[in-house]
LOZA-521131 format. One line per field, with one value per residue (C-alpha): x, y, z; residue number from 1. Coordinates in Angstrom, 3 decimals. Layout:
REM LOZA-521131
xx = c(X|...);
yy = c(Y|...);
zz = c(Z|...);
num = c(NUM|...);
//
This chain:
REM LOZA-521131
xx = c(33.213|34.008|35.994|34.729|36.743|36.140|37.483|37.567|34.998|37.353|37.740|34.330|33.226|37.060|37.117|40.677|41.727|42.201|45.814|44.982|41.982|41.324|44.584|43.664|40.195|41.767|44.541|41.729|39.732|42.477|44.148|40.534|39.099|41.861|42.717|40.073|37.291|39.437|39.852|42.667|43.683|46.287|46.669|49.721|50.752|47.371|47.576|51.455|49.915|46.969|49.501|51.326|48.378|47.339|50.708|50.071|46.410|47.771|50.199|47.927|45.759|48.149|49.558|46.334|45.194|43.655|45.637|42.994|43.646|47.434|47.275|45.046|47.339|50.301|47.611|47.319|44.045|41.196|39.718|41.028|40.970|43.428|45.456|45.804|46.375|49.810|50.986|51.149|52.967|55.214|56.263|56.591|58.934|62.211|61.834|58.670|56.759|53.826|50.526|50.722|53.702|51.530|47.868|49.962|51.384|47.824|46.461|48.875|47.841|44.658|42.839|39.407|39.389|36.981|39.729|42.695|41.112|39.927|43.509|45.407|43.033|43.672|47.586|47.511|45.041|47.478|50.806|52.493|51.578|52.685|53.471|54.733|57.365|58.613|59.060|61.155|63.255|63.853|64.563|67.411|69.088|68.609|70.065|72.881|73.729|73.281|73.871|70.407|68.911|65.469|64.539|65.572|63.966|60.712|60.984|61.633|58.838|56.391|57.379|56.167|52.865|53.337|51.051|52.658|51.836|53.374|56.517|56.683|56.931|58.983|61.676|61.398|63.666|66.696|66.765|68.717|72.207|72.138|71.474|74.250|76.581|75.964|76.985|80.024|80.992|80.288|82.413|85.384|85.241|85.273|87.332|90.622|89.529|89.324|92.817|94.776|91.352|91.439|88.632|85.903|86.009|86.649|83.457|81.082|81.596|81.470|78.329|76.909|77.402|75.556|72.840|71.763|71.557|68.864|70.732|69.841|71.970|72.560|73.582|75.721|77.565|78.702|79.968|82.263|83.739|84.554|85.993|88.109|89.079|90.154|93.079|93.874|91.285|91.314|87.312|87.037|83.788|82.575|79.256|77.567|74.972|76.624);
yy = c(-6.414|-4.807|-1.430|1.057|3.426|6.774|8.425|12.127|14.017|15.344|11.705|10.739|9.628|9.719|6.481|4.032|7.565|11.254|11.026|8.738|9.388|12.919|13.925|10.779|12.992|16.238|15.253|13.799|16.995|19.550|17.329|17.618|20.842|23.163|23.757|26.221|22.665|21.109|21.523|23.073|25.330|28.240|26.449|24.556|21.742|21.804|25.160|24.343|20.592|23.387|25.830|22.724|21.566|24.843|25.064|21.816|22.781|25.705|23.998|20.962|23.462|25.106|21.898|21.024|23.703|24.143|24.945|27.495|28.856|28.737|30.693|33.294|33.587|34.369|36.995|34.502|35.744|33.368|34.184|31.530|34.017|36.464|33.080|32.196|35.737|36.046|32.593|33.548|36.503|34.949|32.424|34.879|37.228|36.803|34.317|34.174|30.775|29.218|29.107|25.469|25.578|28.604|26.258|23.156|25.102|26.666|23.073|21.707|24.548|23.211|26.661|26.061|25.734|28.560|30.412|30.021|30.019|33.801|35.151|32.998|34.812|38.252|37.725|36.592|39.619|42.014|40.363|38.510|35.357|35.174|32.140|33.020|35.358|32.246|30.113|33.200|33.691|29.557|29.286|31.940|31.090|27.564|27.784|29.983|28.969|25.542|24.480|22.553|22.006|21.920|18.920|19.122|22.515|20.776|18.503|20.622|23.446|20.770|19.893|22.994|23.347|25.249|24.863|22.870|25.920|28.114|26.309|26.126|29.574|29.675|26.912|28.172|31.254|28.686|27.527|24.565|26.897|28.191|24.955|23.068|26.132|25.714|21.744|23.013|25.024|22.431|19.886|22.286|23.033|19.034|17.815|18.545|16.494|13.147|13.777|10.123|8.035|6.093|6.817|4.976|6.143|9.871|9.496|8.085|10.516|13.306|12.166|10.988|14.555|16.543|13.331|14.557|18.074|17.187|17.176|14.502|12.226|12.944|16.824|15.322|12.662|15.077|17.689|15.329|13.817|17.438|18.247|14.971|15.547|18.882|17.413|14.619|11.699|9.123|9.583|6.615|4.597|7.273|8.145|4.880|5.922|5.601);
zz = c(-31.995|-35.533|-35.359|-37.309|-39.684|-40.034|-43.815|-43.171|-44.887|-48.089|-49.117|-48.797|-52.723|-53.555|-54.554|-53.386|-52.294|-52.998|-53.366|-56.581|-57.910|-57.243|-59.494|-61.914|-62.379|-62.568|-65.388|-67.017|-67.187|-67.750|-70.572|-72.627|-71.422|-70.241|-66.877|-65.754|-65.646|-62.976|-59.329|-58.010|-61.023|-59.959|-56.439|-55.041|-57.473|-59.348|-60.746|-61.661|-63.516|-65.190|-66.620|-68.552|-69.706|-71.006|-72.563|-74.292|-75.444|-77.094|-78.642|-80.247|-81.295|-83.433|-84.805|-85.647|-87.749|-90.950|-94.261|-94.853|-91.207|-92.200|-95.155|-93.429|-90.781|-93.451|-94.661|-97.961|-99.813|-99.251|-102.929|-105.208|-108.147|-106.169|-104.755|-108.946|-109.270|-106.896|-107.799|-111.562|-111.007|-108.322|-110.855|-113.319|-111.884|-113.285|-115.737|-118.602|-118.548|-120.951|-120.713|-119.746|-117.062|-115.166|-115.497|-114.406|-111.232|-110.894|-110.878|-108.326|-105.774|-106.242|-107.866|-109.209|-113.114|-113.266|-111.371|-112.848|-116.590|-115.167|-114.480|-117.264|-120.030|-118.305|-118.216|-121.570|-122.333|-120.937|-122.615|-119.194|-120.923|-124.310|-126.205|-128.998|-127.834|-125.463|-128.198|-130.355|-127.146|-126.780|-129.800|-130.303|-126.673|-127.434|-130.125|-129.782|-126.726|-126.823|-130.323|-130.508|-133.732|-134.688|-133.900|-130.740|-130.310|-131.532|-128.413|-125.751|-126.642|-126.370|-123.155|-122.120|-123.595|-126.572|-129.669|-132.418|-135.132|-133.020|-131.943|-135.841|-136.771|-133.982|-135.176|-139.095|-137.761|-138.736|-141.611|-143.162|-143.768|-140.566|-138.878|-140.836|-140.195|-136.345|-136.125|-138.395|-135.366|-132.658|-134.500|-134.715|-131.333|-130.067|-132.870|-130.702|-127.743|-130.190|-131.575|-131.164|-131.641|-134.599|-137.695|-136.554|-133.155|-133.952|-136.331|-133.510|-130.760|-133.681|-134.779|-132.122|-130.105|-133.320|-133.185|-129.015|-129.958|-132.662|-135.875|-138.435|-139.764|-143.264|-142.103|-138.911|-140.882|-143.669|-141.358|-139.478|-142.737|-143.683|-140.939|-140.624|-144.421|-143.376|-140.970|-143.614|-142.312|-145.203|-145.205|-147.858|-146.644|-144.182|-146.434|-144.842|-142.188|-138.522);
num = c(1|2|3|4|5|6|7|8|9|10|11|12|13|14|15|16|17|18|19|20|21|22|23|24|25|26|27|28|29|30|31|32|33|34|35|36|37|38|39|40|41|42|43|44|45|46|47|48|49|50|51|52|53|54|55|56|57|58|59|60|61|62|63|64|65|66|67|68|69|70|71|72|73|74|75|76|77|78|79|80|81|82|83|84|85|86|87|88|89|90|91|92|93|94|95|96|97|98|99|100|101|102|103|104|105|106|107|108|109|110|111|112|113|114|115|116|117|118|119|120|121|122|123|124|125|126|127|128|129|130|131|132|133|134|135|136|137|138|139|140|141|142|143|144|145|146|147|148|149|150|151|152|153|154|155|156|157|158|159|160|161|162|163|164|165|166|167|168|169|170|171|172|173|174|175|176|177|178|179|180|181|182|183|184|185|186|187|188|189|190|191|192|193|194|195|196|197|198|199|200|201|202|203|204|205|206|207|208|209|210|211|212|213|214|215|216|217|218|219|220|221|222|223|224|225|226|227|228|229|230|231|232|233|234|235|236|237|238|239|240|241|242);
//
């Protein structure tokens, strides 16, 4: 005669058992919905399995927002014209910048065209972006500072974006005296350091020091034979291009 089992009534539809199955289910539905759609939630060991879930809900859903919801969070401005707007002058402060440098950035930060042409024409309008007074302030820091000629003066403006007729007025502040009076000075001021080289050598590093700051090499080879003339050089032969 077959014995008959009898399942108490809480496991009936359980499936190989409630101790399995039932949590199997409830993980299941508090991982996807959040604790309150399972059983057990704020009881015994289920509420304590709910709360971690929650915890982990929470935390997915922040690590799975939005930029957009980011930058609202942060208080950003959603209107790109206002985003364009505080990234100019953000970029501005301290330090002026072209045209091109501030549309570049603008561009990067992915600000509609229609945008960023809006606040670039109105800072330009109002004198934060101006051109032509970048290049006159390059030029004279660059310059002084840094002993460039115009060539390399040339180079560098158009790196950033500035108009070729501008960066020319800009560069015609030195003229051809000045210029030549500047690598005059720069010479002087390395000629100590190749003391004990022989001609050739001396001539080179000379030369080639006025030739990366821009200066040709007519102007660059006749103010190092000077100046090794000057401290008795026999200079005989030094006319031929370096």
């Amino acid at each position: 005669m077959t014995r008959r089992t009898e399942w108490p009534d809480s496991a009936v539809g359980a499936g190989p058992g409630p101790g399995v199955a039932g949590r199997t289910a409830d993980s299941a539905s508090e991982s996807a919905y959040g604790p309150e759609a399972g059983p057990g939630h704020g009881t015994g060991s289920g509420g304590r399995f709910g709360e971690g879930a929650d915890r982990r809900a929470r935390s997915r859903s922040r690590n799975s927002g939005s930029p957009s919801s980011s930058r609202a969070e942060k208080g950003e401005p959603r209107d790109p014209v206002e985003q364009a707007r505080n990234i100019c002058l953000r970029l501005l402060t301290g330090t002026p910048r072209t045209r091109k440098q501030l549309a570049d950035a603008l561009r990067k930060r992915e600000i509609p065209d229609e945008a960023a042409e809006e606040v670039l024409a109105r800072f330009e309008d109002v004198g934060l972006i101006d051109d032509a007074a970048f290049a006159d302030a390059w030029v004279e820091s660059r310059h002084h500072g840094r002993g460039l000629a115009r060539r390399a003066l040339v180079r560098e403006l158009r790196t950033k974006g500035v108009d070729s007729a501008v960066i020319d007025e800009a560069v015609g502040q030195l003229d051809s005296r000045q210029e030549e009076e500047t690598a005059r000075e720069l010479v002087a001021r390395k000629l100590r350091s190749t003391r004990g080289l022989d001609r050739d050598k001396r001539l080179r590093r000379l030369a080639g020091m006025l030739a990366r700051k821009g200066y040709g090499e007519g102007m660059a080879l006749r103010v190092v034979r000077q100046a090794l003339e000057a401290e008795g050089e026999d200079t005989e032969g030094l006319d031929e291009p370096f």
